[in-house]
C-alpha positions, 0 to 999 in steps of 0.5 A: 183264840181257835186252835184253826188260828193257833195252828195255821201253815206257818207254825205246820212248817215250824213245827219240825225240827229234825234231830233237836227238841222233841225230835231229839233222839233221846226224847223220841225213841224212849216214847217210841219204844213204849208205845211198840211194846204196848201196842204189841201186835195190833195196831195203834191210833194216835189222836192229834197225829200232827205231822207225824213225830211220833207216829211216822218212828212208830210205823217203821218199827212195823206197828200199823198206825193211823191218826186223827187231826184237826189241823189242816195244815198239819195234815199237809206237812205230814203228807210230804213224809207219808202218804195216806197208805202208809199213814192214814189220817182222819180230818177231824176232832179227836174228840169226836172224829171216827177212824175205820178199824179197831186198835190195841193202842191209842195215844195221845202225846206231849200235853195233847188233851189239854189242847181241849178247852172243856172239860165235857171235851176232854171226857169226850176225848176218853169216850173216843178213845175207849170207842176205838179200841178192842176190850182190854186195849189202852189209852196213853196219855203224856201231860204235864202236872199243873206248876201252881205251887211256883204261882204266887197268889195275886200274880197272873203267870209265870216264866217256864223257860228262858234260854238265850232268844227264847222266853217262854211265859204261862199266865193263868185263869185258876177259876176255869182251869185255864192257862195259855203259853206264850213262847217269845224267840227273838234275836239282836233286833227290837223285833220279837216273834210270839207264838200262843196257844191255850190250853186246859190243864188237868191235874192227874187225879181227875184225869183218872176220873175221866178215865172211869167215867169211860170205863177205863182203869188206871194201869201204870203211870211213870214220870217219863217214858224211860219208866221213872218212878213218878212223884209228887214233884214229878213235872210231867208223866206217862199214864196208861189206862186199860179199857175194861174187858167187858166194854165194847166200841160203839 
């Protein structure tokens, strides 16, 4: 399954729901307010910058934002919002891709690093991040933390979400680190609309690893963007990772 067929036109135009879900208010400026503070007077870089969500919210507050995204059709959709003055976009892997200038902040929101499939990418990822960015600058990460302890042994996936005209089911591969979300909407009907996209998951740990590995320290990580403190039984989290004084991009 490629993320090209994963994130086509179609679900570009789905992907916005203005005022409920992650555009939800309460969801929406809690990370935004975060990320202003962080990024202070310098400007930000959000890696898979899809149609604009956080960015756009993130630019009116007078915080110079560019991003980097593979997904065309994103592109697209954010182009009917801002253009490429006001938000310039790089086409390209977030991984690899490169964007002109140097940040204080780069950001990568709502579970985006597990859209890459290897762990050599996802290091890559971190690599990127610590390329763009001046000494002392930081990387955010939102992820969710791995639900395996809810996984029964034998049993291949598990419901995340039901709500009515909506399931939403996980299944697993535990051997590669591997998981892929299937999100079922349906109405009166027998017919039902799926959506699925794969994802790696990585549990926090290792993400500090792969954080060192770039020359990044662990600097604060809360269970939400508000600041609760995370736990063990914390679903998701915000870490901030601060890149070493003494590394420079390349």
């Amino acid at each position: 399954m490629r993320h090209e067929d994963v994130w086509d036109a179609e679900a570009a135009q789905r992907y916005d729901t203005p005022g409920t879900g992650m555009f939800a208010p309460e969801v929406l400026e809690p990370t935004v307010d975060r990320l202003a503070a962080l990024a202070g007077d310098g400007a930000a870089l959000e890696f898979a910058v899809g149609t604009g969500r956080v960015a756009l919210p993130l630019a009116a507050r007078g915080v110079p934002v560019s991003g980097i995204e593979l997904c065309q059709p994103m592109i697209e959709q954010l182009r009917t919002k801002a253009d490429e003055t006001a938000l310039p976009v790089v086409h390209g892997d977030m991984a690899t891709a490169v964007a002109p200038g140097r940040f204080t902040l780069v950001y990568l929101v709502y579970n985006g690093i597990s859209n890459l499939l290897t762990q050599a990418e996802q290091v890559a990822c971190f690599r990127n991040a610590a390329r763009h960015l001046v000494p002392g600058g930081r990387f955010v990460i939102e992820l969710w933390v791995p639900d395996l302890r809810r996984l029964p042994p034998g049993q291949p996936g598990m419901i995340f979400g039901s709500e009515p005209g909506y399931i939403g089911l996980d299944t697993y591969d535990v051997l590669r680190q591997q998981v892929v979300s299937h999100h079922f909407r349906f109405s009166e009907g027998r017919q039902a609309r799926v959506f699925r996209s794969p994802h790696r998951y990585v549990w926090p740990a290792e993400l500090d690893l792969m954080a060192q590995l770039a020359g990044f320290e662990l600097e604060s990580r809360h269970a939400d963007w508000a600041g609760t403190p995370f736990t063990a039984d914390s679903r998701d989290h915000v870490s901030v990772y601060r890149l070493s004084q003494a590394v420079t991009g390349g």
